[in-house]
N, C-alpha and C positions, 0 to 999 in steps of 0.2 A: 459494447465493451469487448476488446479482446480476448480471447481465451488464455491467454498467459498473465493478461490483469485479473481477470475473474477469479484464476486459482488463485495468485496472489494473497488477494483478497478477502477470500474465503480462509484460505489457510492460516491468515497471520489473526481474523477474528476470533478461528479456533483457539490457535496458539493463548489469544487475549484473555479467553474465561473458561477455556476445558475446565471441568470436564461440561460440556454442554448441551444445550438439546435444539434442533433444529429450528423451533418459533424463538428459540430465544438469538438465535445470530441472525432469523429472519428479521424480528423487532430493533437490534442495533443494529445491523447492517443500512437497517431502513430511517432509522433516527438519523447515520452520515448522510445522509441522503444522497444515499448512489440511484437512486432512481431517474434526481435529475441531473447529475453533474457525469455521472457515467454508464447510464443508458441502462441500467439491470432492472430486468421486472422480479417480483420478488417470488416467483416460481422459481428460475433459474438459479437460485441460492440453493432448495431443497435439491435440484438437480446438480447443480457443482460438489453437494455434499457427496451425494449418491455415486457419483461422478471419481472422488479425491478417495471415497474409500474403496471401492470397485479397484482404482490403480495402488491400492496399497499405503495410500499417504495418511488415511485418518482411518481411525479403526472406531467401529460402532459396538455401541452396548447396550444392551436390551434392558433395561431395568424396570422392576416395580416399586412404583414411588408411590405409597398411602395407596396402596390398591388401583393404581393407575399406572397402565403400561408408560413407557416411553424410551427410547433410543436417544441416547448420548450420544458426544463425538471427544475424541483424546487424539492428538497429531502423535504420528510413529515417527520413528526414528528413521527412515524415508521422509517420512513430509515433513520433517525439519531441515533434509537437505535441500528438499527439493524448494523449500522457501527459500532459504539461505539464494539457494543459484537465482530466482527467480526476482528476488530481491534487488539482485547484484546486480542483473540485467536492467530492469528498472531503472537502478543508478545510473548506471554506466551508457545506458544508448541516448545519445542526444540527437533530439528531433526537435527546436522549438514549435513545431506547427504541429505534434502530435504528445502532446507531454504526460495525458492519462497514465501512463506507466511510473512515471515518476511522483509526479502529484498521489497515486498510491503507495507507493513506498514512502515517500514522509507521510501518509498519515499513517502509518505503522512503525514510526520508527521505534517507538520504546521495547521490539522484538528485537533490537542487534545493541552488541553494545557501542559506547560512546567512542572510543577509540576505532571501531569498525565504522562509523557514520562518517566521522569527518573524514576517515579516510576514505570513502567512497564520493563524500564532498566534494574533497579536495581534484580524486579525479577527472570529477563532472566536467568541474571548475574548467579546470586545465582543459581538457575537450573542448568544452566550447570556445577557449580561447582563440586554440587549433581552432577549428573550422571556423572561428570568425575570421582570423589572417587571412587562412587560403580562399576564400571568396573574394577578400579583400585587394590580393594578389593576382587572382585568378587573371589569365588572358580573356581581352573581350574575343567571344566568338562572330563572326560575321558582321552584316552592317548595322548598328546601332537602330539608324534611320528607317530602317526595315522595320522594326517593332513599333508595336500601338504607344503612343506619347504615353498612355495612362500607367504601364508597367514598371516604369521606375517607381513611381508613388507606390505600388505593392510591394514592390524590390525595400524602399524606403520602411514601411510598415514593418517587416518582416526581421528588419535590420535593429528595429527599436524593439520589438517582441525578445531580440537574443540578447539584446545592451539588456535589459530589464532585470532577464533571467541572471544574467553575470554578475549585476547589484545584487540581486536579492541575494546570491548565493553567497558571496561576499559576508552580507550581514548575517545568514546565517550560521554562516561559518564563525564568527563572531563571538555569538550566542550562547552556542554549543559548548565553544572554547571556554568560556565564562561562566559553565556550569548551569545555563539554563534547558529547562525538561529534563525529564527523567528515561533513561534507557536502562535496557536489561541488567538487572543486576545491583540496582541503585533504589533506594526510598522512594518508594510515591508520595510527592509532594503535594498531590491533588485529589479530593475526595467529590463525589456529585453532592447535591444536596440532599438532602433529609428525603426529598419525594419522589427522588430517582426509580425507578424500575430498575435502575442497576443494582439497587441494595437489594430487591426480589433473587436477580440475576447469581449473586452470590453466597444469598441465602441455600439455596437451590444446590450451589456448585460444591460446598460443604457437606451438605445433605448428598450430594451423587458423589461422590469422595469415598465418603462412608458406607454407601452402599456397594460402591468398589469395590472396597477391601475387604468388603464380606464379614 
């Protein structure tokens, strides 16, 4: 995975349960299973942390919890910009052959509000449009006949990969609109079950709250 996905992603998990402790973004991080869909070993998470407060974005806290060290993480007022820009980016670059970037920002989206989502949607949307015409458009360069027969059929492939993306977006532009999921700012409509290790997670996050505030 990228280095500008990595922060991303790091950043908006903080953002999701500050105040927090290191195994415990290690444990969700690793439930999304970005190990297989976006290549992180789950050292690299303690190192992005180490990483994000070293540059000023997450600030660490040493705390004693029941007689047991441990270091927190809380996002600064930097690393909520620096999400925001990194977020935007995500939106906004259309590659369909590289979409990591984006595929992590919708699974983050409950960090931006609902009027900033579809607005960022919306411009996807529109983008891919663009760059589907102008291919469409484009002048053939040199002789057709010159290329291997088999590269239309990937030309082909590639073409059905961006038609895909343009539905899906469509619908969920839709979605959104209609008040489905929840973004910043709005009721959680959605609770884990009774045996989640999220209910530990924010057991935890109350408990290091409180010892914050001394």
């Amino acid at each position: 995975m990228a280095a500008a996905e990595t922060r991303l992603l790091v950043l908006g998990a903080v953002m999701l349960f500050e105040p927090v402790n290191g195994y415990q973004i290690r444990r969700e991080l690793m439930s999304w299973r970005i190990d297989e869909w976006a290549h992180i070993k789950p050292g690299s998470i303690y190192s992005s942390l180490s990483t994000l407060t070293g540059q000023g974005h997450l600030a660490r806290h040493d705390l004693v919890d029941g007689g047991r060290d441990v270091a927190v993480y809380t996002v600064t007022d930097g690393g909520k910009a620096e999400f925001a820009r990194l977020f935007r980016d995500a939106m906004e670059r259309v590659d369909p052959l590289a979409p990591l970037a984006f595929h992590t920002a919708v699974l983050l989206l409950p960090m931006v509000s609902r009027a900033d989502f579809i607005d960022l949607l919306e411009r996807r949307l529109e983008a891919l449009r663009r760059a589907h015409t102008e291919r469409l458009t484009a002048p053939a360069e040199g002789d057709p006949d010159a290329s291997p027969p088999h590269l239309p059929a990937v030309a082909d492939l590639w073409s059905r990969m961006d038609r895909t993306e343009r539905e899906w977006l469509e619908q969920l532009l839709d979605q959104v609109r209609d008040g489905s999921f929840a973004f910043a700012g709005e009721p959680t409509r959605w609770a884990p079950p009774p045996d989640d290790p999220g209910w530990q997670m924010d057991a935890d996050r109350r408990r290091y709250r409180q010892l914050l505030r001394g």
